[in-house]
C-alpha positions in Angstrom: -34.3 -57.2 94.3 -37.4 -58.8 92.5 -40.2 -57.7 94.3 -42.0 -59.9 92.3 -40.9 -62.9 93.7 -42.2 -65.3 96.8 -39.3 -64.6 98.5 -39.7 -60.9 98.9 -42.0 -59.7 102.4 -43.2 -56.3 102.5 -43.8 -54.7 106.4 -46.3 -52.7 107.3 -46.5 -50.8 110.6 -50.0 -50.2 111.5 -53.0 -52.2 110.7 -55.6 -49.6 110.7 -57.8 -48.2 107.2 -55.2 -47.1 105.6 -52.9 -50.4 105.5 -56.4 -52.5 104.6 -56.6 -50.3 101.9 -52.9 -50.5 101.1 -53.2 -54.4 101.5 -55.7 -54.2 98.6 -52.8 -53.2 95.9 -50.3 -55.6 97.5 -53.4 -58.3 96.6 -53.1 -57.2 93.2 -49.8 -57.5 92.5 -49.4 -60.7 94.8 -46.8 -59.5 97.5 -46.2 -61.2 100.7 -47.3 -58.7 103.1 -46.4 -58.7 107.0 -48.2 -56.2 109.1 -47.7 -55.6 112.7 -50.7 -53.8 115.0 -52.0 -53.2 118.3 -55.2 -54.2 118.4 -55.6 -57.9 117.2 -58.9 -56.7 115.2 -57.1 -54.7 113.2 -59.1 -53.8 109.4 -55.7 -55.0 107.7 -55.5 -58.0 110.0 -57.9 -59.9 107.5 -55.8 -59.2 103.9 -52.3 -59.8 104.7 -50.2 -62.6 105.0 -48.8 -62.5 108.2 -50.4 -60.6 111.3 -48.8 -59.7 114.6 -50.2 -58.3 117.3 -47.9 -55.6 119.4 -47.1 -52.3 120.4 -45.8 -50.0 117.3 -43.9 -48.0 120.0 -42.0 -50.6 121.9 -38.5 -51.0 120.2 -38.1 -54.6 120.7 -41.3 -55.0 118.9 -40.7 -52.8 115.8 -37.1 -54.5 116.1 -38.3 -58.3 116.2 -41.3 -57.5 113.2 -39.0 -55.9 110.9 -36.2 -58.3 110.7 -38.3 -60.7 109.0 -39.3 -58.5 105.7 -36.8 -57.0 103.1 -38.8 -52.8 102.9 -40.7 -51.8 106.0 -42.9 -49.0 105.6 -45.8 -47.6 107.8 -49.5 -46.0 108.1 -48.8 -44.2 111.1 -46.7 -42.1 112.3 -46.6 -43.2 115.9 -43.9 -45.7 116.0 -40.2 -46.3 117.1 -37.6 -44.3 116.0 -35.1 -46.1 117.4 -36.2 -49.4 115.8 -36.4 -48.0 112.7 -33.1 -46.8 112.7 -31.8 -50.1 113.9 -33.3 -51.6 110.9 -31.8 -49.3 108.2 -28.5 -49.6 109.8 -28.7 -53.3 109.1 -29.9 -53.1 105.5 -33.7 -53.2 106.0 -35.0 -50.8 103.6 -37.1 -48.3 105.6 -39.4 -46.1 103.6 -40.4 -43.1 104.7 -37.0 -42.9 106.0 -36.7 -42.9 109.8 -35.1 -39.4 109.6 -38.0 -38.0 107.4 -40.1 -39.5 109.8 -38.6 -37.9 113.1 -38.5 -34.7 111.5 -42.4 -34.8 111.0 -43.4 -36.9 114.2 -43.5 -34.2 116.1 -45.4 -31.1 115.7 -42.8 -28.2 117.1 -39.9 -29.7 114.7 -42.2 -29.7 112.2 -42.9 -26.0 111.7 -39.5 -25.1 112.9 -38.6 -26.8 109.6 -40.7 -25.0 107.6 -39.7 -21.7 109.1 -35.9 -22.6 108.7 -36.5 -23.6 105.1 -38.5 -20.6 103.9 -41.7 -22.6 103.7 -44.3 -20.1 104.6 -46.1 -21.6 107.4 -48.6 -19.2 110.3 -46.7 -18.0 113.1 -45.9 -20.4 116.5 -44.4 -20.7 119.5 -43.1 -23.9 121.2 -43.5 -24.7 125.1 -42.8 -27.8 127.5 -46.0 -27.6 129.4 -49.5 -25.8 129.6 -48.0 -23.9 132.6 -44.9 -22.6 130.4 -47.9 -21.4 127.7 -50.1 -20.0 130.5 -47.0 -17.3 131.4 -46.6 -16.4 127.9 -48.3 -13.2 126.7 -50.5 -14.8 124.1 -52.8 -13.1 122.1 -56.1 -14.5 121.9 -57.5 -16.3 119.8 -54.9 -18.7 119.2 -54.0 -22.4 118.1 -53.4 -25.2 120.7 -51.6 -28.3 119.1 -49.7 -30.8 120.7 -46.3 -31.6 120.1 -47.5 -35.1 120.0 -49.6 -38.0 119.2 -52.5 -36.3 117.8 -54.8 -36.9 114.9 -57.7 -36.9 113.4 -58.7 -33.6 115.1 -57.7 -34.7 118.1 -54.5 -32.8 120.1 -55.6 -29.8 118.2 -57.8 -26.9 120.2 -58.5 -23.5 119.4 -58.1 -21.3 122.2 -60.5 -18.5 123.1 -60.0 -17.3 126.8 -57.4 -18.3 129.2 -60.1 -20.3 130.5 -59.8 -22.4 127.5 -56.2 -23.8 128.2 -58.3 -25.3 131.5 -58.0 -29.2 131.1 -56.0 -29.6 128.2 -53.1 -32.2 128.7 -49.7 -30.8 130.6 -47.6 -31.8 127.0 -45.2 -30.1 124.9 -47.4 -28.5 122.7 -47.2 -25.2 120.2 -49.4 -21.9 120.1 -50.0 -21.0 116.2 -51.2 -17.9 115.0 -54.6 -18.1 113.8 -54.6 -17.0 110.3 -58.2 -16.0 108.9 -58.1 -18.4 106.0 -60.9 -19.4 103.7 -60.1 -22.6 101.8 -58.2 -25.5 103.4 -56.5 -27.4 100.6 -53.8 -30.5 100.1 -51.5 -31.9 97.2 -50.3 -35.2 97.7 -46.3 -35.3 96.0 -45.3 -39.3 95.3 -41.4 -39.8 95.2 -39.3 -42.8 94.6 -36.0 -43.7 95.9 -34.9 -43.3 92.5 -35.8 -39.6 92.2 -39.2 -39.5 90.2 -42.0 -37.4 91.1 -45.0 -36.7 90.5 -48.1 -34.8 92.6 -52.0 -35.6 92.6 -54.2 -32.6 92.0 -55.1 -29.8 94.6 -57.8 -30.9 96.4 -60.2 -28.8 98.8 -61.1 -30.0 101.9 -64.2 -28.9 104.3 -63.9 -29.7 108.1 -66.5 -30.5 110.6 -66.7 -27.5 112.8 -66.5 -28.9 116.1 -65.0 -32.2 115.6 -62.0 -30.8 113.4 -62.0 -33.4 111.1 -62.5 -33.1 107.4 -65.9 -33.7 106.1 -65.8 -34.0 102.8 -62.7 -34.0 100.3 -63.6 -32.0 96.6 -61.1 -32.9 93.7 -60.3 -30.8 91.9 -60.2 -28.0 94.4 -62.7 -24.9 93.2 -59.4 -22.5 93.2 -58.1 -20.4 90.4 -55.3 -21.8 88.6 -52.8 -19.6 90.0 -53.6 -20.8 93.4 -53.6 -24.5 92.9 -50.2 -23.9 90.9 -48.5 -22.2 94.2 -49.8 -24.9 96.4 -47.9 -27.7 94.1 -45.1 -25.5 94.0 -45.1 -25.2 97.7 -45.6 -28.9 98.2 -42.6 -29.9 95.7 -40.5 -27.3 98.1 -41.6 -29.4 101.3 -40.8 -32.5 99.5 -37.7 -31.9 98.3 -36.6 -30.7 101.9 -37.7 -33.4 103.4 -36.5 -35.6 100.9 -39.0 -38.4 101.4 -39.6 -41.6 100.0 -43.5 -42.8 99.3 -46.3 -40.3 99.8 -46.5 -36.7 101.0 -49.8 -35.2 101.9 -49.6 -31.5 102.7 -52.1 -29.6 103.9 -52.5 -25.9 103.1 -54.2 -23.3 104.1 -55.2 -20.8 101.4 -55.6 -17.6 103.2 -58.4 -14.3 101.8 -55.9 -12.8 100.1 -54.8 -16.3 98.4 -51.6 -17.0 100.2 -50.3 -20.2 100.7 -49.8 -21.1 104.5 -48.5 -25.1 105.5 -50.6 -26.5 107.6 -48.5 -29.8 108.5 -47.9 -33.2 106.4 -48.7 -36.6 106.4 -45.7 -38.9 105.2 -47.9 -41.8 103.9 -51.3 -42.3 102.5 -53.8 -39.8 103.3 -57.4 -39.2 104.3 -57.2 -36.3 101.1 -56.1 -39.1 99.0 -59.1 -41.7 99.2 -61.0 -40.4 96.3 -58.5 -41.3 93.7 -59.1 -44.9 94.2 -62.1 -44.5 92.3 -61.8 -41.2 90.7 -58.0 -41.3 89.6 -56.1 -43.6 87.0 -53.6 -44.5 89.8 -54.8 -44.4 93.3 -52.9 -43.2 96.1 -52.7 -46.4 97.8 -51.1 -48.1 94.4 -48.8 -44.7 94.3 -47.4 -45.5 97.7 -46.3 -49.3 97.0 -44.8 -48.5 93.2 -43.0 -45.0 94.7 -41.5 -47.7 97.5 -40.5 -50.3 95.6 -39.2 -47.5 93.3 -41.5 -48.6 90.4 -42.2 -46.4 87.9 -45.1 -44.1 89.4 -48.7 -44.0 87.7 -50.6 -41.3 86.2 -52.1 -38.8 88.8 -54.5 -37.6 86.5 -58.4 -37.9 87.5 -60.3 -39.5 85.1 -63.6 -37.6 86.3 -64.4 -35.0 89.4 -64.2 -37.2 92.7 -65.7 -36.2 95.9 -65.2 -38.2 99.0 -67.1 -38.2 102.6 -66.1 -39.5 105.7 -68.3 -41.8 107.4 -67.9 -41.5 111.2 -69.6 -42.6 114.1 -72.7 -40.2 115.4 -72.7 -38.3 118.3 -74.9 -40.2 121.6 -73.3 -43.7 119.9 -70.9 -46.3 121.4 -70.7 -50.0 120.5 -71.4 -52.7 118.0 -71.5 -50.6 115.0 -74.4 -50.5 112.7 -74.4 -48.5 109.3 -77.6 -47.3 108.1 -78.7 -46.4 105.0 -76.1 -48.3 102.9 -78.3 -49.3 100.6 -80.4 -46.5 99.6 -76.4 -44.9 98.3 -75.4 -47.5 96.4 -78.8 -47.0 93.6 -77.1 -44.5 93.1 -74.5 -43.8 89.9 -71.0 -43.2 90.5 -71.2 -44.1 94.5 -69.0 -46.1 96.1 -68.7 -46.8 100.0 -65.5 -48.1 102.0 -66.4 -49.6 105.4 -63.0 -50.1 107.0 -64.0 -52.8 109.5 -64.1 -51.7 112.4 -66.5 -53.4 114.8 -67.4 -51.0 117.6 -68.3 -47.3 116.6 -67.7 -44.6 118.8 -68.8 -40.8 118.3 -66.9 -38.9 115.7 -64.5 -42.0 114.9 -63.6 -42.7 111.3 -65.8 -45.8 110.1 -65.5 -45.7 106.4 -65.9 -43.2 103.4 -67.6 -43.4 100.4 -66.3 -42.1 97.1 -69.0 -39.8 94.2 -67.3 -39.6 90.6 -69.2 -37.0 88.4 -68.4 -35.8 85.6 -70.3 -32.3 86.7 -68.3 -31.2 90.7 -71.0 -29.5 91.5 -73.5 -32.4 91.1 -71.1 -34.8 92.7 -71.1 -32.3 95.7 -74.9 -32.1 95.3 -74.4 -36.0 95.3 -72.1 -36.2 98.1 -74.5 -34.0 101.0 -77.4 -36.7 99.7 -75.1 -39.2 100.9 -74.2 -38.0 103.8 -77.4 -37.0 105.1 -78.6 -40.3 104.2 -76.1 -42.4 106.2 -75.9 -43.0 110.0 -73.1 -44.8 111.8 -74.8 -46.5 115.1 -75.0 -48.9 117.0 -77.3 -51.8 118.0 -77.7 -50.3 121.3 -77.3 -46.4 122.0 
């Protein structure tokens, strides 16, 4: 197949940030894109081709949208199994695979992968309900996940007291061990259908403390060598199990006496990823259409340090979003800001990021806590 051609029509599944940045590339190289979305204000909705407006989790839906392009692939991992299977039995290529995808969809199979692959992963226990996990002898503190439909931080709880499990949702969900750890990390591993691989460097990650989501991503991660060597080992291992097509993000946790723990994966483009657009000679989002349309994958090499910072909505602020500041960042070298388009902000919701390359980390991280103390995401009205 020439994917070069007018007649070829890439799918996407999900319309959010990450397929508007994943539109950009396809822009580039001048591919008919398709892209199907809840919300009919989608970010990608703007720079495709084609826009549809539907429910990613109704099979008919998923069915109906992907019978009209030649590779379907996605930017989130809530979506319909069944539909995607459909599709692949009937020659649609389906990238990552549908089975990839169940297997990482939800949380519990997840880590009883890891466990049953020697993938060394913290300690958990699966249960159908918060009352099932209230009768189990737990040992405090502990992990709350759910099974799923989380992200971003949310679906994820760490539990204190029995008082704690109070209010949480009645899901499947798991209880993890919490591992003291001090350094969360990721390595994104790019593979094509064809068998090539290649990974992007460690990268260190540093999470808001009561939101749980990450603040601020630092490539290359301040680890010894050693360390960043056993977490790209440990990602090609969890790659090669799950035998995935596109992009990988895992997410590690390095524990104090510089173990290597799995966290859980992303099976497409990834928050850790969004500084190589401007600090790496191929960026993730261009990694993730060649590795799908089994090009030849690009160098994963940085061409400088790169740090990025999420840009989310302040605390006390819901509505017509307003971003602050912007201008006082960008008189400044090596900055760059993504605003994803999203017109109503909300408290702690993912708005944009914005990108420092350095040639010095620790001035880009200097750099990058300017920047983020400078910005506000608001609104017109609080």
């Amino acid at each position: 197949m020439n994917y070069f051609s007018s007649d070829f029509k890439l799918g996407i599944l999900g319309g959010g940030q990450l397929g508007k940045m994943l539109l950009s590339e396809t822009r580039k190289f001048d591919i008919q894109t398709y892209v199907l979305d809840p919300s009919p204000e989608a970010p990608g909705r703007m720079a495709c081709n084609q826009f549809f407006v539907g429910d990613l989790m109704d099979f008919d839906t998923v069915y109906n949208f992907g019978k009209q392009v030649d590779v379907l692939t996605f930017e989130i991992e809530l979506v319909n199994i069944e539909a995607l299977e459909k599709l692949e039995s009937e020659g649609i290529k389906v990238y990552p695979s549908p089975k990839t995808l169940q297997q990482i969809q939800h949380k519990g199979k997840q880590k009883d992968f890891y466990v049953t692959h020697n993938i060394p992963t913290a300690p958990h226990q699966r249960f159908n309900s918060i009352a099932e996990l209230q009768q189990y002898p737990n040992t405090f503190p502990f992990v709350w996940k759910s099974a799923q439909f989380g992200y971003d931080g949310n679906g994820v709880k760490i539990i204190r007291t029995a008082e704690d499990l109070n209010g949480l949702p009645d899901v499947e969900c798991i209880a993890e061990t919490m591992v003291p750890f001090k350094n969360e990390l990721a390595v994104i591993v790019a593979r094509s259908p064809s068998g090539e691989i290649k990974t992007y460097p460690v990268v260190e990650m540093e999470f808001h403390p009561e939101a749980n989501q990450v603040e601020y991503v630092i490539c290359p991660a301040r680890i010894d060598s050693a360390v960043a060597n056993t977490a790209r080992a440990i990602a090609l291992k969890v790659s090669e199990h799950f035998n995935h097509v596109g992009l990988l993000a895992v997410e590690m946790f390095q524990t104090h006496d510089d173990q290597i723990l799995i966290n859980e994966v992303a099976p497409r483009p990834h928050n850790s990823g969004h500084y190589s657009i401007e600090a790496s000679y191929t960026s993730q989002f261009e990694q993730h259409l060649r590795a799908i349309l089994d090009l030849p994958l690009g160098n994963t090499d940085s061409k400088a340090a790169g740090i990025m910072v999420n840009l989310v909505g302040a605390e006390g602020y819901s509505g017509d979003v307003v971003y602050e500041n912007i201008e006082k960042i960008l008189a400044i070298d090596g900055v760059t800001p993504h605003i994803y388009g999203k017109r109503e902000t909300r408290p702690f919701r993912k708005m944009g990021h914005v990108t420092i390359v350095n040639e010095d980390i620790a001035k880009a991280r200097t750099i990058a806590e300017e920047v983020k103390n400078a910005i506000r995401v608001i609104c017109t009205l609080k």
